[in-house]
C-alpha positions in Angstrom: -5.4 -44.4 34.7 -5.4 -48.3 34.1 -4.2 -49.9 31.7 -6.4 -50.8 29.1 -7.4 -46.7 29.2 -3.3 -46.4 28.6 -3.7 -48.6 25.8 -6.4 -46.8 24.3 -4.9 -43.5 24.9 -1.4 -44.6 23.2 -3.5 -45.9 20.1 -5.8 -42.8 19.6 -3.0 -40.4 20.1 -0.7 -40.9 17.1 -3.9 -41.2 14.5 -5.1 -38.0 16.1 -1.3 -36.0 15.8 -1.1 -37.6 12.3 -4.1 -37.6 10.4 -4.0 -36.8 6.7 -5.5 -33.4 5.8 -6.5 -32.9 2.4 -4.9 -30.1 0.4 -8.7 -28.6 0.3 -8.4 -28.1 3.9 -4.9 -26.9 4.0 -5.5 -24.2 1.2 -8.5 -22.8 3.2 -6.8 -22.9 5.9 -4.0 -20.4 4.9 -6.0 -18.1 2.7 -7.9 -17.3 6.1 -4.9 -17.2 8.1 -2.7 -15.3 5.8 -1.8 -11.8 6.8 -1.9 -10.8 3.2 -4.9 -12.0 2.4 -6.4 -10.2 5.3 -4.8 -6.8 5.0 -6.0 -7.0 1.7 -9.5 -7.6 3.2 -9.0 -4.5 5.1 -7.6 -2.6 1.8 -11.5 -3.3 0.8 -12.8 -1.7 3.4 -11.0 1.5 3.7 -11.8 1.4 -0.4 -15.5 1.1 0.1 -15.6 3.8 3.4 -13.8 6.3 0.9 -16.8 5.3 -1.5 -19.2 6.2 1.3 -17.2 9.0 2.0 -17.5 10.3 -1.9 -21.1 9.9 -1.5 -22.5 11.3 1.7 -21.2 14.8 1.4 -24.4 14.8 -0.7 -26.3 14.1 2.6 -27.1 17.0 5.0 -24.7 16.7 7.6 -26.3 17.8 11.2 -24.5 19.2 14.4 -25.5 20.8 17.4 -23.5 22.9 19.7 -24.0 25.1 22.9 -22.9 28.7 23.4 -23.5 29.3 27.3 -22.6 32.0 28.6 -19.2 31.3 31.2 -19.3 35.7 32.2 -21.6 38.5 32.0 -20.6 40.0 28.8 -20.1 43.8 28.3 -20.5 45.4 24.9 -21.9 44.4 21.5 -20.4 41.0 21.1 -21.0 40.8 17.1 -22.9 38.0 16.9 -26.5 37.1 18.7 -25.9 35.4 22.1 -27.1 31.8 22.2 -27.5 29.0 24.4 -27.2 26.3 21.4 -27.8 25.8 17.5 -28.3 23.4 14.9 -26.6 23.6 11.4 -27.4 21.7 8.6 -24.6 21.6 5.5 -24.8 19.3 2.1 -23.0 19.0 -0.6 -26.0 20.2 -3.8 -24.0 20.3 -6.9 -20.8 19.8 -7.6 -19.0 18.8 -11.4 -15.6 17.4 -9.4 -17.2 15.4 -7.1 -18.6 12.9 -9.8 -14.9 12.2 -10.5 -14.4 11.4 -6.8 -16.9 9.0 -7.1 -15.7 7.6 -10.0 -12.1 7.2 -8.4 -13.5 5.8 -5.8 -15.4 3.0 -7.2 -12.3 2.0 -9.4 -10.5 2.0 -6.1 -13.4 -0.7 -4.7 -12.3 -3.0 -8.1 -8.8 -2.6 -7.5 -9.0 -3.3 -3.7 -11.1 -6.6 -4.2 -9.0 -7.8 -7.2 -5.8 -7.1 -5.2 -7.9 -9.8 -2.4 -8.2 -11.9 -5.2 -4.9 -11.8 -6.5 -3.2 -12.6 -2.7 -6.1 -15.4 -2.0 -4.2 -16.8 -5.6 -0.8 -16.1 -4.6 -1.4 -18.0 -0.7 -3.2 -20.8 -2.2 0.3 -21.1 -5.0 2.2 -21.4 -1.8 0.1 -23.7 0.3 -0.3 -26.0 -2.7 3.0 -26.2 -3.7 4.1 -26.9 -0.1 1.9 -29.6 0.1 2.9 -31.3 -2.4 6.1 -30.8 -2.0 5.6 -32.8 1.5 4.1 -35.2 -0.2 6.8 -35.8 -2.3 9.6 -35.6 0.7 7.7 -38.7 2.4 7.8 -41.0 -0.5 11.4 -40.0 -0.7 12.1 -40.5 2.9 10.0 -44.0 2.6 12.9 -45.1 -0.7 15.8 -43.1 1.4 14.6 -45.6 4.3 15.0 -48.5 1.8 18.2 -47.3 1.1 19.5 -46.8 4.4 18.4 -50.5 5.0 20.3 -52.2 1.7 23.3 -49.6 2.3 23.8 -51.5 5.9 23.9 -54.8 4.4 26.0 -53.9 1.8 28.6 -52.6 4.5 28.2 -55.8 6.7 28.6 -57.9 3.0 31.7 -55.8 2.5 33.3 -56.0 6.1 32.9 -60.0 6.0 34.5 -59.8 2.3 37.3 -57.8 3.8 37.9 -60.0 6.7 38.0 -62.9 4.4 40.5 -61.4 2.6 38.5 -61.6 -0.5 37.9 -57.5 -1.3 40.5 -54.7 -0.5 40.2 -52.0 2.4 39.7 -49.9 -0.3 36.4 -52.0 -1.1 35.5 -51.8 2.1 35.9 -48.4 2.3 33.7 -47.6 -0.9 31.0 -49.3 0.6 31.1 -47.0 3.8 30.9 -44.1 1.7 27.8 -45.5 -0.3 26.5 -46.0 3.3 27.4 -42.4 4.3 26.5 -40.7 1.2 22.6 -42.9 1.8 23.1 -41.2 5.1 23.4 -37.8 4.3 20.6 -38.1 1.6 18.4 -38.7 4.1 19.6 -36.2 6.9 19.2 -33.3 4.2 15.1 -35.5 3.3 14.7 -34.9 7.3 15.7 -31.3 7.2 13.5 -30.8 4.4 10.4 -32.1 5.7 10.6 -30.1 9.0 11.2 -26.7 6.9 8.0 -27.8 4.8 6.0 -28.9 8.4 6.4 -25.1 9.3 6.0 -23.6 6.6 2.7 -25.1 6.2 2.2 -24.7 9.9 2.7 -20.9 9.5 0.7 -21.0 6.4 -2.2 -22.8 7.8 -2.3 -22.0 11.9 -1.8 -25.7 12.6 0.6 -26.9 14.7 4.4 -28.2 13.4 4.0 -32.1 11.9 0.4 -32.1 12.3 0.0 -31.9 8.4 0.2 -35.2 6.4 -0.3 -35.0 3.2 -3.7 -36.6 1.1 -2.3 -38.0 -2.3 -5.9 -38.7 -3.5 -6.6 -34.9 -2.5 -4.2 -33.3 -5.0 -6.4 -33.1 -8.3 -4.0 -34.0 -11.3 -1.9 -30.3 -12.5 -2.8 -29.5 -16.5 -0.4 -29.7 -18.8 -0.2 -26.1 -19.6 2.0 -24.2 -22.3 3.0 -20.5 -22.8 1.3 -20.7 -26.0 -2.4 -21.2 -24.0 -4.3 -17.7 -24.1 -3.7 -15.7 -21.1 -6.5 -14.4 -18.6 -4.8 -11.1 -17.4 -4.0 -11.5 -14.2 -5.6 -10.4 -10.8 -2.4 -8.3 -10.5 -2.2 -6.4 -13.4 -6.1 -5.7 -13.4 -5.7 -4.6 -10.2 -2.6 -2.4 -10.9 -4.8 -0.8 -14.4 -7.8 -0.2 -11.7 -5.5 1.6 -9.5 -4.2 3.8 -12.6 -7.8 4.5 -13.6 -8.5 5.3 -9.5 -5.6 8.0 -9.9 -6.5 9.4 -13.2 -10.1 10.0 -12.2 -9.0 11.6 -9.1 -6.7 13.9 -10.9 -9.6 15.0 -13.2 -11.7 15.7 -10.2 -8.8 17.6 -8.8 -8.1 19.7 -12.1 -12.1 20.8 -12.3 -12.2 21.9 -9.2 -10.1 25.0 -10.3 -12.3 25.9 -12.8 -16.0 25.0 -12.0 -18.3 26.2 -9.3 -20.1 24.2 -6.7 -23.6 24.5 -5.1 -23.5 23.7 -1.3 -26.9 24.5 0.9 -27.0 25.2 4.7 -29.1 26.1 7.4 -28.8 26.9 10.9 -31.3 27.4 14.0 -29.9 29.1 17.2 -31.5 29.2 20.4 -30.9 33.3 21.8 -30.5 34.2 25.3 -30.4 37.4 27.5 -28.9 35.9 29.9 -25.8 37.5 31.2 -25.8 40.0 28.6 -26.9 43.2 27.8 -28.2 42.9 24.3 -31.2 44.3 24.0 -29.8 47.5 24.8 -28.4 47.4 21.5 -31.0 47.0 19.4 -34.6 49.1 18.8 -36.1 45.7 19.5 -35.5 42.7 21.6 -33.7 40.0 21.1 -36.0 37.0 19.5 -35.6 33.9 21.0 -35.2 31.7 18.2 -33.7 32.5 15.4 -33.5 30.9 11.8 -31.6 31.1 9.2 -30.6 29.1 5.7 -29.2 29.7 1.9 -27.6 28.4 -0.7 -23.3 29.0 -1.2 -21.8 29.4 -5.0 -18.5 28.6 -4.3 -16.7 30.3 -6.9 -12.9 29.1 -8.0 -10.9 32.3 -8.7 -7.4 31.7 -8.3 -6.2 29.3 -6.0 -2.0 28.0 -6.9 -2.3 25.5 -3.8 -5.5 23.4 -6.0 -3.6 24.0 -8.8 -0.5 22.1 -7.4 -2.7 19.4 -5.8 -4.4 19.2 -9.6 -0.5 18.7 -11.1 0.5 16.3 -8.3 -2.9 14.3 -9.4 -1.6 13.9 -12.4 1.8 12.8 -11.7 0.0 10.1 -9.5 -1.7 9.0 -12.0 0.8 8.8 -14.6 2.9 6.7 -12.3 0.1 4.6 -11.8 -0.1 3.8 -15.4 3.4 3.2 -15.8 3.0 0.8 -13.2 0.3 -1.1 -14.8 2.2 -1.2 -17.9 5.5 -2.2 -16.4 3.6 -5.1 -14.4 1.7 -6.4 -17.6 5.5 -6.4 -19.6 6.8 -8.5 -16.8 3.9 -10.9 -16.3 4.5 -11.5 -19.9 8.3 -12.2 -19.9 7.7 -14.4 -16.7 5.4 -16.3 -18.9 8.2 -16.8 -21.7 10.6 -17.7 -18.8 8.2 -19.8 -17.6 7.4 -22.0 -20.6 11.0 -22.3 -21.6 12.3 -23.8 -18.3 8.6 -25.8 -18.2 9.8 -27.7 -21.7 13.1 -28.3 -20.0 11.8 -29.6 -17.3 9.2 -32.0 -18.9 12.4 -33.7 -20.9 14.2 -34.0 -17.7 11.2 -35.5 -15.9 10.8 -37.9 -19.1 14.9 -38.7 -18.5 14.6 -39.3 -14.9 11.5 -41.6 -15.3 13.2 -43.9 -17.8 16.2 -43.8 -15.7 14.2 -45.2 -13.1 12.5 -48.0 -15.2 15.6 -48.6 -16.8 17.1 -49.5 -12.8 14.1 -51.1 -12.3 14.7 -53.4 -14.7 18.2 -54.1 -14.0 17.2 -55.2 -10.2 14.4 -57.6 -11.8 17.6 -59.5 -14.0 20.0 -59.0 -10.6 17.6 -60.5 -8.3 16.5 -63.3 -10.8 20.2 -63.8 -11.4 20.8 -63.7 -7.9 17.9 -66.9 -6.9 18.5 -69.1 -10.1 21.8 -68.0 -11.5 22.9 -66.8 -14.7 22.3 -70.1 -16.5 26.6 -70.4 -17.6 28.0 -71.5 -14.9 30.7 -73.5 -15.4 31.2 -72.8 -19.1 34.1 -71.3 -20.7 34.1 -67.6 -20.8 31.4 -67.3 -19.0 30.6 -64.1 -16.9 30.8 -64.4 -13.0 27.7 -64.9 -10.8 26.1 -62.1 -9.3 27.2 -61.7 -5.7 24.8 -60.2 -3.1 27.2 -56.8 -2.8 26.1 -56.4 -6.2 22.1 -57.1 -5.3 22.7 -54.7 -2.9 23.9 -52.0 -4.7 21.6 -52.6 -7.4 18.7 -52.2 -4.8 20.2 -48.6 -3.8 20.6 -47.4 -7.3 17.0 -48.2 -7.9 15.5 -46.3 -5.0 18.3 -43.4 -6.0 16.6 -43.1 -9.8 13.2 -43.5 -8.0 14.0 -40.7 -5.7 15.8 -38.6 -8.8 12.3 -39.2 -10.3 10.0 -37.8 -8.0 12.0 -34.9 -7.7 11.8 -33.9 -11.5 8.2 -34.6 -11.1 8.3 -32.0 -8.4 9.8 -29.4 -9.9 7.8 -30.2 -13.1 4.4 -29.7 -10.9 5.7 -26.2 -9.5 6.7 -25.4 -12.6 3.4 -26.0 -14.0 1.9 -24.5 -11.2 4.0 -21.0 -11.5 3.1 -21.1 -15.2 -1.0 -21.7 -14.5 -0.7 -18.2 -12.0 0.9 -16.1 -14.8 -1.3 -17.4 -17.7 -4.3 -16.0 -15.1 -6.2 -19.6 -15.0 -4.6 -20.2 -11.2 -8.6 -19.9 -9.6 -8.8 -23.0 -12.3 -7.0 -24.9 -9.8 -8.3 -23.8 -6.6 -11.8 -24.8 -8.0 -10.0 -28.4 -8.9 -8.8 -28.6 -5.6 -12.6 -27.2 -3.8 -14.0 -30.6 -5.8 -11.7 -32.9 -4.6 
């Protein structure tokens, strides 16, 4: 390979392994590589086979079998000899079976709405990953800026020291700053790799491939725990269940009380061959033979439907205790929810002043610092600025910045949590589909 082919290569390469994905494309990504999502998927269609399955006992069913002879037979077997026959069999009336149905179709709801609820819950996770990327890298970009004013600081300190002018213990302050910048960004590092596979394993893609779109992020509402409430995908889903079970036990508790009509039919194919039949009978054999009727099936006593009917029932009413307990707990998750929201909104509001606040205070150090405080020389007057004192300034700054985007953070998730419990989190997906 020459070299300007190299050169080319080394430039394409690291745009390719580091292009920015947009959260869009990172929230499809998991919801059709999530494992949930697609057992759930599968849920769905076991639901809507038992729906068929309800159904097409009301459709003849049709089989065929073969009755060859393997040895001459001896005697009056009981039954006509045949070499095959058809029977037809069909479900024609039948009170219980309209509860099946019914069961079944509740199960359909609850199977998609359980879908629904995990495509919500993967697309909570891959969001909030994202963005919590997104957030690490501006951190790591100010812990960066840190790392840089923490080493000048030490080298200021180190030639103070030598001069005699600061203590060891100065000195020694100033390596701590430096190692506490340090560590700061070790743990930002750490961070960022559990967040590269965790979207990795969310999404498919491979480890640090991800980097984060900031225009792709649609802005989070400001939602409260006072908003109306959508119930959630969850709780309908556990309700549809409970209505699934207590359909099924009503099926299960008329079906020891109320007849059904089944019809059948049956053609079978005689043969004399290898038997003595005809000896049996004043005529001789008929060849084909035809048969079909209706069947009253009857319920007289039977204690084994009887338990099934009672252990229907106790399905059922655990199912609705279910529902009930998940709809009680959605709701205290919202109160929980909304109180540690407001506490987080004040300590975003802190942290954000903070910041400005240290912003500020670098503007008059580093004005100070070029021009001077405008006293020198006068009685009383404070001391100059020194550059260990720029410096610091400078880390402080990118520490409240840092402490800043971190309340932000946990305000966004926090929002986030709050906008899945109120029931409005497909709100955000479709914010996200238009970005």
């Amino acid at each position: 390979m020459g070299l300007p082919a190299m050169a080319a290569l080394a430039i394409v390469l690291p745009v390719t392994a580091h292009a920015q994905v947009s959260l869009r494309t990172v929230v499809d990504l998991a919801q059709r590589n999530s494992t949930a999502v697609r057992a759930a998927q599968a849920d769905v269609m076991k639901a809507r086979a038992v729906m068929s399955e309800s159904k097409d006992v009301y459709i003849p069913a049709v089989s065929f079998s073969t009755g060859i002879p393997a040895f001459p037979e001896e005697g009056f077997t009981g039954q006509p000899p045949s070499l095959y026959s058809f029977t037809v069999q069909s479900l024609v009336l039948s009170i219980p079976q309209k509860y099946y149905i019914e069961a079944a179709r509740s199960g359909i709801q609850a199977a998609t709405t359980r879908m629904k609820d995990a495509q919500e819950q993967v697309a909570l996770d891959a969001s909030t990953a994202y963005i919590e990327l997104d957030t690490v890298d501006r951190e790591l970009e100010a812990a960066q800026a840190q790392g840089e004013f923490a080493a000048k600081l030490l080298e200021i300190e180190q030639q103070r020291a030598e001069a005699g002018v600061d203590s060891q213990r100065d000195l020694l302050e100033a390596q701590l700053a430096a190692a506490n910048v340090n560590l700061a960004h070790v743990r930002l590092e750490s961070r960022k790799a559990t967040l590269e596979k965790q979207l990795s394993t969310l999404t498919g893609l491979p480890v640090g491939s991800i980097v984060p779109d900031p225009a792709s992020i649609p802005e989070i509402p400001k939602v409260s725990g006072d908003d109306p409430p959508v119930t959630m995908a969850g709780v309908t889903a556990a309700r549809l269940i409970a209505n699934s079970k207590q359909r099924l036990a009503k099926g299960d508790e008329e079906t020891n009380y109320i007849p059904q009509l089944s019809f059948f039919a049956q053609y079978n194919r005689n043969t004399t061959i290898l038997n003595d039949v005809n000896t049996f009978f004043v005529k001789s054999l008929p060849a084909n033979n035809f048969f079909s009727g209706f069947s009253i099936n009857i319920p007289l006593f039977d204690m084994g439907h009887r338990a099934k009917g009672r252990e229907s029932d106790a399905d059922a009413l655990r199912a609705t205790v279910e529902a009930d307990e998940a709809q009680r707990q959605n709701d205290v998750e919202i109160t929980q929810l909304n109180a540690n929201l407001r506490e987080l909104d004040a300590q975003a509001e802190v942290a954000s002043l903070k910041q400005q606040i240290a912003a500020e205070d670098l503007k008059t150090v580093e004005t100070e610092l070029e021009n001077g405080n405008g006293a020198a020389g006068q009685p009383g007057a404070p001391a100059q600025v020194s550059p260990k004192a720029g410096e610091l300034a400078h880390i402080d700054e990118r520490q409240k910045y840092e402490d800043a985007q971190e309340a932000g953070l946990e305000l966004d998730k926090a929002r986030l949590g709050l906008l899945r419990a109120l029931g409005h989190m497909q709100d955000w997906i479709n914010e996200v589909h238009t970005k």
